[in-house]
C-alpha positions in Angstrom: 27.1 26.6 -105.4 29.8 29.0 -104.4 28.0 30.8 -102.0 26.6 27.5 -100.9 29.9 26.2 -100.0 31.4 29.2 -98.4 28.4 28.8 -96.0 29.2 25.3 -94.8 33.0 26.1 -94.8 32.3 29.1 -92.2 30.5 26.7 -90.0 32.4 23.9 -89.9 35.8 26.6 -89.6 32.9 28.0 -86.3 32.4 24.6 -85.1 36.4 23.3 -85.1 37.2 26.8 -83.4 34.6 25.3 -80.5 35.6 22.0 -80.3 39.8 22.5 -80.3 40.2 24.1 -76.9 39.2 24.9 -73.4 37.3 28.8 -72.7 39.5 30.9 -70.2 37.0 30.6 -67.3 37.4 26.6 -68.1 41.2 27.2 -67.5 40.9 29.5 -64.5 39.4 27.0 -62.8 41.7 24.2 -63.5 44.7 26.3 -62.2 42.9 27.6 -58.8 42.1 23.9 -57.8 46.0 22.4 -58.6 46.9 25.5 -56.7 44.8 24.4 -53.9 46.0 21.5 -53.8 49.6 22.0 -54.2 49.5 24.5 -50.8 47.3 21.9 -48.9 49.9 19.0 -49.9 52.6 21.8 -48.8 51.7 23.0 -45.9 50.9 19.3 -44.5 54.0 17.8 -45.4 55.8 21.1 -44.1 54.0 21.7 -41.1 55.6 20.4 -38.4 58.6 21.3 -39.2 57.4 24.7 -40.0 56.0 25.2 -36.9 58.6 24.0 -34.8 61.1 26.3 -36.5 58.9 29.7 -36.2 58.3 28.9 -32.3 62.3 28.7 -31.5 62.9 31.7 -33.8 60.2 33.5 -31.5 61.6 31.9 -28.2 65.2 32.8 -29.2 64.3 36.4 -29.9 62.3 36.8 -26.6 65.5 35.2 -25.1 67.5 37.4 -26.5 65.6 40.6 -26.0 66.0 39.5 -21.7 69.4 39.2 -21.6 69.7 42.5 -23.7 67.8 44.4 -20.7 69.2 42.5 -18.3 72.9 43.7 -19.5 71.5 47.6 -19.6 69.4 47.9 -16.8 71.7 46.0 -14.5 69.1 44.1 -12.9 68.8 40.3 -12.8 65.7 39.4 -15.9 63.5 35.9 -15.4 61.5 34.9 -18.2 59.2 31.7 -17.6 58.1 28.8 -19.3 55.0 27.6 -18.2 54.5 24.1 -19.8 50.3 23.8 -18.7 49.3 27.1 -20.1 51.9 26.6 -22.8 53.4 30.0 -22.5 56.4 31.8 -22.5 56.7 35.2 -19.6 58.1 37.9 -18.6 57.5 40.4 -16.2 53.6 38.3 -15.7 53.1 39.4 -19.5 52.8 36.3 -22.1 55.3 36.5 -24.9 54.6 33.9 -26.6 51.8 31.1 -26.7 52.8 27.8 -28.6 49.9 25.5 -30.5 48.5 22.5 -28.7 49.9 20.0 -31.5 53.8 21.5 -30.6 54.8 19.3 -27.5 57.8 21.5 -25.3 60.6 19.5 -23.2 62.5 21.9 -20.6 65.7 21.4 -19.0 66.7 24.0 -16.5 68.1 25.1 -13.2 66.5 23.6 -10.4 66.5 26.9 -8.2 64.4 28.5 -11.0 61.9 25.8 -11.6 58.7 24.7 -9.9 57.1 22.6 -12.4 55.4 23.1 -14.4 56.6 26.2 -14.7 60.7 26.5 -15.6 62.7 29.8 -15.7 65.9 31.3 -16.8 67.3 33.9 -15.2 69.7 36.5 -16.8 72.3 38.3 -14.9 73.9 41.9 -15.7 76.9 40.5 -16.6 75.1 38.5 -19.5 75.4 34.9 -17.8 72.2 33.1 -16.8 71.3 30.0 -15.2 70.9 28.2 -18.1 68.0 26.4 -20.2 67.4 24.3 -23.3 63.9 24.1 -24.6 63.1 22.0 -27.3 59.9 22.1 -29.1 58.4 18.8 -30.8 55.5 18.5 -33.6 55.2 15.1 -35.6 58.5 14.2 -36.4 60.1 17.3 -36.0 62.0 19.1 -33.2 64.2 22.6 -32.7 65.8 23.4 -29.9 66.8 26.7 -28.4 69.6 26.7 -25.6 71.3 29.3 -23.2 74.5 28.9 -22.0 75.0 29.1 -18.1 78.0 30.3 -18.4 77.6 33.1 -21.1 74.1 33.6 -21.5 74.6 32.9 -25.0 71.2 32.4 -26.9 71.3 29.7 -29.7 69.1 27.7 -31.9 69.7 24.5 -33.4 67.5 22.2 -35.7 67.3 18.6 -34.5 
């Protein structure tokens, strides 16, 4: 009897191990889809916002890279914003091309602008003619403005 009952102990002690938890494979899995889901629930409730934001931080830094070469080389820079092609220019080369789902509104000198293409234009003495883009997605908008007067390039979240 004793090594009868030593048998059915081990197999029942084999069978509880089986039954009281989930493999690691079993587990893997389980946290690869709830991270899956957590960055597509993410990135949809962020991405307007997202977007918006990473388009004026790349306009502002174009902007400010012109009036920076404008100030060393001493000649006047334009950079353009053409609102069909949905591009930002300079010297005919495309800085920067924004997504179809980010809507732009432009305000800018009339002397620079033949729509749909508006411009700013940046002096050697670091003033410019002025401009204020902002940049729309879903409920979201940033703005980036330059100051006529100073040629002061700024970005602020709406």
């Amino acid at each position: 009897m004793p090594i009868s009952s030593a048998t059915s102990s081990r197999s029942s002690s084999t069978d509880d191990r089986r039954v009281r938890g989930f493999s690691l494979v079993e587990m893997l899995v389980v946290l690869v889809v709830l991270s899956l889901a957590v960055g597509v629930i993410a990135s949809r409730w962020t991405s307007g916002e997202a977007s918006t934001a990473a388009i004026a931080r790349q306009t502002e830094s174009a902007l400010r890279a012109a009036r920076a070469q404008a100030m060393r080389s001493g000649d006047d820079v334009r950079v353009e914003f053409d609102l069909s092609a949905r591009t930002i220019r300079r010297d005919g080369r495309a800085l920067i091309v924004w997504p179809d789902a980010v809507d732009a509104d432009i305000d800018a000198a009339g002397s620079e602008s033949t729509p749909p293409v508006f411009a700013v234009r940046f002096a050697p003495g670091g003033g410019s003619t002025g401009l204020r883009i902002t940049y729309r997605r879903d409920d979201a908008a940033t703005s980036v403005a330059v100051s006529w007067l100073t040629g002061e390039v700024a970005r602020e979240p709406r």
